[in-house]
C-alpha positions as CSV (number, residue, x, y, z in Angstrom):
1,X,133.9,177.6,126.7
2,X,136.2,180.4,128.0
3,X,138.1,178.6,130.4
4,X,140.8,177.6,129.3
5,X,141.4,174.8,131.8
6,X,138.3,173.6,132.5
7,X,138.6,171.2,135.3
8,X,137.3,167.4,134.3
9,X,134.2,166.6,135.3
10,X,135.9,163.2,137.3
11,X,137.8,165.5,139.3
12,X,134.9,167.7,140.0
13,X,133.2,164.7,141.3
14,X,135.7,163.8,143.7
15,X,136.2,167.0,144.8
16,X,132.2,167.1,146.0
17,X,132.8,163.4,147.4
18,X,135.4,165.2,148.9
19,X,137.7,162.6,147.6
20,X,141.3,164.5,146.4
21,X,143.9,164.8,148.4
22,X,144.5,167.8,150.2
23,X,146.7,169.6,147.2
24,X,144.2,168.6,144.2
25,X,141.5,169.9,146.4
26,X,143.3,173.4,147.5
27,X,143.7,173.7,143.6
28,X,140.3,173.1,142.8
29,X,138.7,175.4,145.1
30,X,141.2,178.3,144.1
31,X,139.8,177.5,140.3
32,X,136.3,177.4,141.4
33,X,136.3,180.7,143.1
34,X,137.5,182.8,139.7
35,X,136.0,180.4,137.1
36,X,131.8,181.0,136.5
37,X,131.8,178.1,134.0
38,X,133.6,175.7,136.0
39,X,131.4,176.6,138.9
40,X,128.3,175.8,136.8
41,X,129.6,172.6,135.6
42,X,130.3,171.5,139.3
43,X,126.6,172.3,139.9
44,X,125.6,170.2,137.2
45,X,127.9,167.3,138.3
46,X,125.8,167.8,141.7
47,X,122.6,167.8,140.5
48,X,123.6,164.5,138.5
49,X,124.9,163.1,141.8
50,X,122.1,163.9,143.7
51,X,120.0,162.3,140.6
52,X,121.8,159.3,141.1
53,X,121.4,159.2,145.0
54,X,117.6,159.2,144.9
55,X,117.2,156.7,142.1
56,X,119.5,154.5,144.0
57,X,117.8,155.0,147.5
58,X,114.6,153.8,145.4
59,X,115.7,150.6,144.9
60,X,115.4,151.8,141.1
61,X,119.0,150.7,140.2
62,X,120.3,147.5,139.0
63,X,123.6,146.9,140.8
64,X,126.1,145.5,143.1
65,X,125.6,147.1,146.8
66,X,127.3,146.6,150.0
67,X,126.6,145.1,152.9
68,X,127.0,148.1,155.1
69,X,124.6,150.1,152.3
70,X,121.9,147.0,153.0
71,X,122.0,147.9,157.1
72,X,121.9,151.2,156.3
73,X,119.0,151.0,154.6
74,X,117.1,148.8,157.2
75,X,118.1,151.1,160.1
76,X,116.1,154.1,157.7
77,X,112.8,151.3,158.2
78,X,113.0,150.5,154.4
79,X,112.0,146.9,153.5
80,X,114.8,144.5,151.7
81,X,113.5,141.5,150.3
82,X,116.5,139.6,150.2
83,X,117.1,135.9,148.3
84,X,120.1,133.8,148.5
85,X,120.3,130.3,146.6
86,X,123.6,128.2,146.8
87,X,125.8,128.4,144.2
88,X,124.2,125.9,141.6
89,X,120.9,126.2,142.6
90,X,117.7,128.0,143.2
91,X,115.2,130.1,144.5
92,X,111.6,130.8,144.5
93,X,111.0,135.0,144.1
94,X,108.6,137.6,144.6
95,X,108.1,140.9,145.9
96,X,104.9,142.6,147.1
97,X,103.9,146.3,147.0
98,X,105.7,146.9,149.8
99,X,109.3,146.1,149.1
100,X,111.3,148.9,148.9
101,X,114.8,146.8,147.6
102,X,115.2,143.6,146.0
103,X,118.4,142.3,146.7
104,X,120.2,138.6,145.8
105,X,122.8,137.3,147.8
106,X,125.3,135.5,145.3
107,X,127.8,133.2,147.4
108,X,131.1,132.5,145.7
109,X,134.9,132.0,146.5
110,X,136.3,135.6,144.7
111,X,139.8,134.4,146.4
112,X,142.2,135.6,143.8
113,X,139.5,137.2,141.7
114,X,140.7,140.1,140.1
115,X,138.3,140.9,137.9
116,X,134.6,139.7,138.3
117,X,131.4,140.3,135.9
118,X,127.6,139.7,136.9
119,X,126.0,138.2,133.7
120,X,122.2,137.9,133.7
121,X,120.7,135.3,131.4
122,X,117.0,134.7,130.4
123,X,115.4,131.0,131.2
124,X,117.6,129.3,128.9
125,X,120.6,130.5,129.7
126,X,121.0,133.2,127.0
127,X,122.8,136.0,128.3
128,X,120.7,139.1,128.1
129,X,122.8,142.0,130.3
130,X,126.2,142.2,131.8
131,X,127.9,144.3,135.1
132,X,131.3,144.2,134.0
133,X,133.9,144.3,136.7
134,X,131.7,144.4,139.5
135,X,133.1,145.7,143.0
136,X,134.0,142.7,144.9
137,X,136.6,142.1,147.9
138,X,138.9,138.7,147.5
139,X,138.3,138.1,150.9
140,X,134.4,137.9,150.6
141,X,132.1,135.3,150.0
142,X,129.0,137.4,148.5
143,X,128.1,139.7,146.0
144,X,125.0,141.6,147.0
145,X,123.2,142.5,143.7
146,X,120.7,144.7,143.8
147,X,117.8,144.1,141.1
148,X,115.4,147.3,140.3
149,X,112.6,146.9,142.5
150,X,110.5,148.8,140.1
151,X,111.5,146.2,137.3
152,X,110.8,143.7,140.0
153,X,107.6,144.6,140.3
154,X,106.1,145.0,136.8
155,X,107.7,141.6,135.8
156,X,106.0,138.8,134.6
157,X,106.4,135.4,136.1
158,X,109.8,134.2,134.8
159,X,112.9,132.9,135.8
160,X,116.3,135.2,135.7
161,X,119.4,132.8,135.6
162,X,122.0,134.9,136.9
163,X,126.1,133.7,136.6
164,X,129.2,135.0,138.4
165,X,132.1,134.8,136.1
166,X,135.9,135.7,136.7
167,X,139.0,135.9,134.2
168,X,142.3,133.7,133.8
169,X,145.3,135.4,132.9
170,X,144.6,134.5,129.2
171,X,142.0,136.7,129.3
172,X,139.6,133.2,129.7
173,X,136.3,133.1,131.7
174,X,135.8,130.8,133.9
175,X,132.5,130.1,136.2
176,X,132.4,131.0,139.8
177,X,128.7,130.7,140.3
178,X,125.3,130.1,138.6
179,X,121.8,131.2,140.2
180,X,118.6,130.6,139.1
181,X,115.5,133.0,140.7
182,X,112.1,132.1,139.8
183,X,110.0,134.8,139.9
184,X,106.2,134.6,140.6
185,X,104.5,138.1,140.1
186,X,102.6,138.8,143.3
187,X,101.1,141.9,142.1
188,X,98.2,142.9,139.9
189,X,98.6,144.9,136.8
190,X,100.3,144.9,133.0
191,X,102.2,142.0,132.7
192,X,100.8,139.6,134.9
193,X,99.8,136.6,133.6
């Protein structure tokens, strides 16, 4: 590289979320208008971006959304299949070829919560993935996670045990909620059983 300060690729980010503050963002654009390579490696961190964006508006992503994301995406006429057991309990699952988001609606009390993870566990509990430090606002009741509809829709039946967990000050974890989905496949294919 012949720049010799290259601008991180974070701050590139936020400078096309338009994210900096009005200083960091002044200096930005006066590198980016004499610097070729850092140019090119904003234009990468945009095509990444937009990458991103349209995995994410196909449902392809596993991951904690927001509410105001969910009525955006019903307003656009996609479908949400949405499933919300009580902490402790369950749900019978599916989705159908026309689902467009599978979303899970995971009620808990994060008051005081600074730090909560999304563990997902196979039928007996074993824990087979992890979202550390998921988004969450204390004065919430819900995580909205967001499982891959694609996923979703190859699966075989099973059932998906998934666990809301949060950290005492020892660095502990303590449980905030357990949910159990049992998933019937709906749709033809490999994997069905």
């Amino acid at each position: 590289m012949n720049c010799s300060t290259p601008i991180n690729a974070a701050v590139l980010a936020d400078y096309w979320l338009a994210a900096l503050t009005k200083p960091e963002e002044e200096a930005a654009e006066e590198h980016l208008f004499t610097c070729d390579e850092c140019g090119a490696r904003l234009r990468e961190v945009i095509a990444l971006a937009e990458g991103v964006r349209k995995i994410a508006r196909e449902g392809s992503l596993r991951m904690v959304v927001s509410d105001a994301f969910l009525q955006r995406v019903a307003e656009e006429g996609l479908r949400v299949r949405q499933y919300a057991p009580p902490a402790g309990g369950g749900v019978q699952c599916t989705v159908t070829a026309e689902d467009d988001f599978l979303v899970a609606r995971l009620a808990a009390n994060l008051t005081g919560a600074n730090r909560v993870d999304l563990c997902l566990c196979d039928e007996r509990g074993v824990e087979q993935l992890r979202l550390p430090d998921i988004p969450v606002h204390s004065g919430t009741s819900d995580v909205y996670y967001q499982e891959s509809i694609t996923w979703a829709k190859a699966m075989p039946t099973s059932t998906l045990i998934a666990r809301l967990v949060t950290f005492d000050e020892a660095g502990d974890e303590h449980l905030l909620g357990e949910y159990t989905f049992n998933h019937t496949r709906s749709l033809p294919g490999p994997g069905a059983w």
